[in-house]
C-alpha positions in Angstrom: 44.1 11.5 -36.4 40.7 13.4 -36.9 38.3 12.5 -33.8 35.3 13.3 -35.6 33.0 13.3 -31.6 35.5 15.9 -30.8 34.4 18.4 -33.5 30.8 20.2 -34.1 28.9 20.8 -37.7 30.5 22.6 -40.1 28.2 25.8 -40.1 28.7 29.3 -40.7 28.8 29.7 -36.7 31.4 26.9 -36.7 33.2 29.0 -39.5 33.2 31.9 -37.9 34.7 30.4 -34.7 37.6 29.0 -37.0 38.2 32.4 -38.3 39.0 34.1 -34.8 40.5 31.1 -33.6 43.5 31.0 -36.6 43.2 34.8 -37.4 46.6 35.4 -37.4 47.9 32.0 -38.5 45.1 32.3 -41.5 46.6 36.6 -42.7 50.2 34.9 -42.8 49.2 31.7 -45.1 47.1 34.4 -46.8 50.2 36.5 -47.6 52.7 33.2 -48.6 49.7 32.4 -50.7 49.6 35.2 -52.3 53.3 35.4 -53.2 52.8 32.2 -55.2 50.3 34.1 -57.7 53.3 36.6 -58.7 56.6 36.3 -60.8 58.5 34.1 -60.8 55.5 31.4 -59.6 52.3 33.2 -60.9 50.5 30.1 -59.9 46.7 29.9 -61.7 44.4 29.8 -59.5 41.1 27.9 -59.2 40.0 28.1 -55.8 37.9 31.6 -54.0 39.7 33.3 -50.8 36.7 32.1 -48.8 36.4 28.7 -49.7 40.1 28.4 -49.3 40.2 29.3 -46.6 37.6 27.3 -45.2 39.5 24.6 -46.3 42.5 25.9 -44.7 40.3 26.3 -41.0 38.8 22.8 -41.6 42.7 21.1 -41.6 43.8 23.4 -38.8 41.2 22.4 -36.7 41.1 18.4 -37.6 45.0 17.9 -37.0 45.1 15.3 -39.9 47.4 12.7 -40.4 46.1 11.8 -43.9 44.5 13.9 -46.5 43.6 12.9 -50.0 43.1 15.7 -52.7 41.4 14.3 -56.4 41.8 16.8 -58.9 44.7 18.9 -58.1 45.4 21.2 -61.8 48.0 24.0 -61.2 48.0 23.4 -57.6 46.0 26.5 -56.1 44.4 23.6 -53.6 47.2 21.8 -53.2 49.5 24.4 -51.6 46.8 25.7 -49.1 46.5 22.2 -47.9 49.8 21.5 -47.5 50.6 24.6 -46.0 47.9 24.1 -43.1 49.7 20.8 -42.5 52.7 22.6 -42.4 51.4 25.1 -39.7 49.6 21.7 -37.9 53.5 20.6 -37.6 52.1 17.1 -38.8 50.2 15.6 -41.7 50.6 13.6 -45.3 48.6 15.0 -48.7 47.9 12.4 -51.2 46.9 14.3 -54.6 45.8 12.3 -57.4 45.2 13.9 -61.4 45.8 13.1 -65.3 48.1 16.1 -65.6 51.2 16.8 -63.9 51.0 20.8 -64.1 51.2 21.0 -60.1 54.0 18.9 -60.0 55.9 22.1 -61.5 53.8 24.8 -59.3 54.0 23.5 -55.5 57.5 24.6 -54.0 59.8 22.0 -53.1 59.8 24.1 -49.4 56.2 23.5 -48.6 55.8 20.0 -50.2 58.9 18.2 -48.8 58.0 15.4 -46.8 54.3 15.8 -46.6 53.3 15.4 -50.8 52.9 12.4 -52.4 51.3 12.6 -56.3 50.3 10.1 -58.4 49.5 11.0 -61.7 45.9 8.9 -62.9 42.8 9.2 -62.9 41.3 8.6 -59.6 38.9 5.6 -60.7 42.2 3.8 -61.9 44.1 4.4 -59.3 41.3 4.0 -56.4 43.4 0.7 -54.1 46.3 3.4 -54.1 44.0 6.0 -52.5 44.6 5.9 -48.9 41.8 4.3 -46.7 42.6 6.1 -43.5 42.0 9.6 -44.4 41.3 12.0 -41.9 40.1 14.7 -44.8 38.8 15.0 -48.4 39.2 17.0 -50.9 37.6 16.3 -54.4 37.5 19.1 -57.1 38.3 17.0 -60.7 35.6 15.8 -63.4 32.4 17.7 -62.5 30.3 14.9 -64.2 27.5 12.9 -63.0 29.2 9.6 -63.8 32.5 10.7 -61.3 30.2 11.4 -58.9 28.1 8.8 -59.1 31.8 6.5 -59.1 32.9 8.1 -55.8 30.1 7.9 -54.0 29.9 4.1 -54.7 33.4 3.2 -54.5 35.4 6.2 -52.7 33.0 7.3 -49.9 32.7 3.4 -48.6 36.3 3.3 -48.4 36.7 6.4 -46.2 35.7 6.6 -42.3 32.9 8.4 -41.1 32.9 11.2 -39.3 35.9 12.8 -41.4 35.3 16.6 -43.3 35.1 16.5 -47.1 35.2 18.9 -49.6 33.6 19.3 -53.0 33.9 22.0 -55.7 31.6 23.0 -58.3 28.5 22.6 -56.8 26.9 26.1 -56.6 27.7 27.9 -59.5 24.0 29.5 -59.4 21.5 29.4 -57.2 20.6 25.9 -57.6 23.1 22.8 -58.9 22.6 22.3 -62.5 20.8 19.4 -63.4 23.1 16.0 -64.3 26.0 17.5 -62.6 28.4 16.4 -60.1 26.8 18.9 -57.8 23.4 17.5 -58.4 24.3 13.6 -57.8 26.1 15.1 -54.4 23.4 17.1 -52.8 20.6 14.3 -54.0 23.3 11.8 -52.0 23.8 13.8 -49.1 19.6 14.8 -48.8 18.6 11.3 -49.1 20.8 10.3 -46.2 19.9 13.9 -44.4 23.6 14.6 -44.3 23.5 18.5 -44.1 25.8 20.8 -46.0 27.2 23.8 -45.8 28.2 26.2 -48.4 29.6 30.1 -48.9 28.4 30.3 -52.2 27.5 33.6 -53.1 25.0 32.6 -55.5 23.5 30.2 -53.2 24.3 31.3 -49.6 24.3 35.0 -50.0 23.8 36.1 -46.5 26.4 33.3 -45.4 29.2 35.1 -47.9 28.1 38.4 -46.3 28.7 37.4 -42.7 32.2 35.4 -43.6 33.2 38.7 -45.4 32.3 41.1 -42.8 34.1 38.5 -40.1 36.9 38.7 -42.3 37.0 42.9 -42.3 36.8 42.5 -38.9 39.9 40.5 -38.6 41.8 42.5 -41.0 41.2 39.8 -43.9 39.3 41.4 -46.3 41.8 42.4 -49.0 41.3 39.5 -51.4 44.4 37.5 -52.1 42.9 36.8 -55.6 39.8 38.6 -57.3 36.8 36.2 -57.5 33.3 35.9 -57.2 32.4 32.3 -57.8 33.2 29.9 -54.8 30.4 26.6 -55.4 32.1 24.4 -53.0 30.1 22.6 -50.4 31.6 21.1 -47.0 30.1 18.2 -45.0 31.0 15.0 -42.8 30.8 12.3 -44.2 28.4 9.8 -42.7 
């Protein structure tokens, strides 16, 4: 179970440390990863390498029992959760979406015994969602109105203290207006609940410093070509 006293800020320094610490467990998920995006998978994929792989550090790090991913699509997110749990040797994902696509796209080997999906809408579906999680993960409607819905209704349910994820925040250098990512970062700056995000639109010299870590380490061939990752990280308070 995530001890959240145990664990500093999630900053780029805090990042960084992740990176050398899994190095080499990170360049072999990077490589199974990458196998899913070619015949016979050819997985689409929705996710950056970087903010992947933050997301990857994040679960090593926590140990979680219980994670709970809304918004799930082809699965991209999915399978680099469940395949930190699998390298943690412990840990349940609970994914939640209206369409069943990753239901076809996550291999039986990584999900057996650590997947459960239910397909729904999250807001529908919300006494199902587990209360003990020890991570989130939220990349679905990118809508004021969700937002607004899980920050009243999911966030209370979850303990403090645990990491969450949420994508589509920095697309440019600011969050659009009436956004997901605008309802988020007003939420998290009135209760000054700090942030941090890789965006390369936003965080420019952060994504510099990740990538040239990542040379360092010998991770710099992308798995996929991107150059949008929005997602922001914090703990929830």
């Amino acid at each position: 179970m995530y001890q959240p006293n145990d664990h500093q800020p999630i900053d780029v320094d805090h990042v960084i440390r992740l990176y050398r610490t899994y190095a080499d467990d990170l360049a072999r998920a990077r490589e199974r990863q990458r196998a899913l995006l070619a015949p016979p998978h050819s997985m689409k994929a929705q996710l950056d390498d970087i903010e992947a792989e933050i997301t990857y550090l994040l679960l090593r790090e926590a140990l979680p029992e219980t994670v709970v991913e809304i918004g799930t699509f082809h699965g991209w997110s999915t399978t680099w959760i469940l395949r930190a749990l699998s390298d943690n040797g412990t840990g349940h994902l609970y994914s939640y979406d209206v369409v069943d696509h990753v239901v076809r796209e996550v291999p039986s080997q990584l999900s057996a015994g650590r997947w459960t999906f239910t397909q729904g809408s999250a807001q529908e579906n919300l006494e199902k969602i587990p209360d003990t999680a020890d991570y989130l993960f939220i990349d679905a409607a990118h809508s004021a109105s969700f937002a607004r819905w899980y920050i009243r209704h999911l966030f209370p349910r979850m303990r403090p203290g645990i990491p969450v994820s949420v994508h589509d925040v920095f697309h440019g250098r600011r969050s659009l207006p009436f956004t997901e990512g605008a309802v988020v970062l007003r939420w998290l700056a009135e209760r000054e609940n700090p942030y941090f995000t890789a965006s390369r639109a936003h965080a420019p010299e952060t994504h510099v410093r990740l990538a040239d870590v990542k040379r360092s380490l010998s991770l710099g061939h992308p798995v996929r070509e991107s150059r949008d990752n929005p997602m922001i990280f914090f703990t929830l308070r």
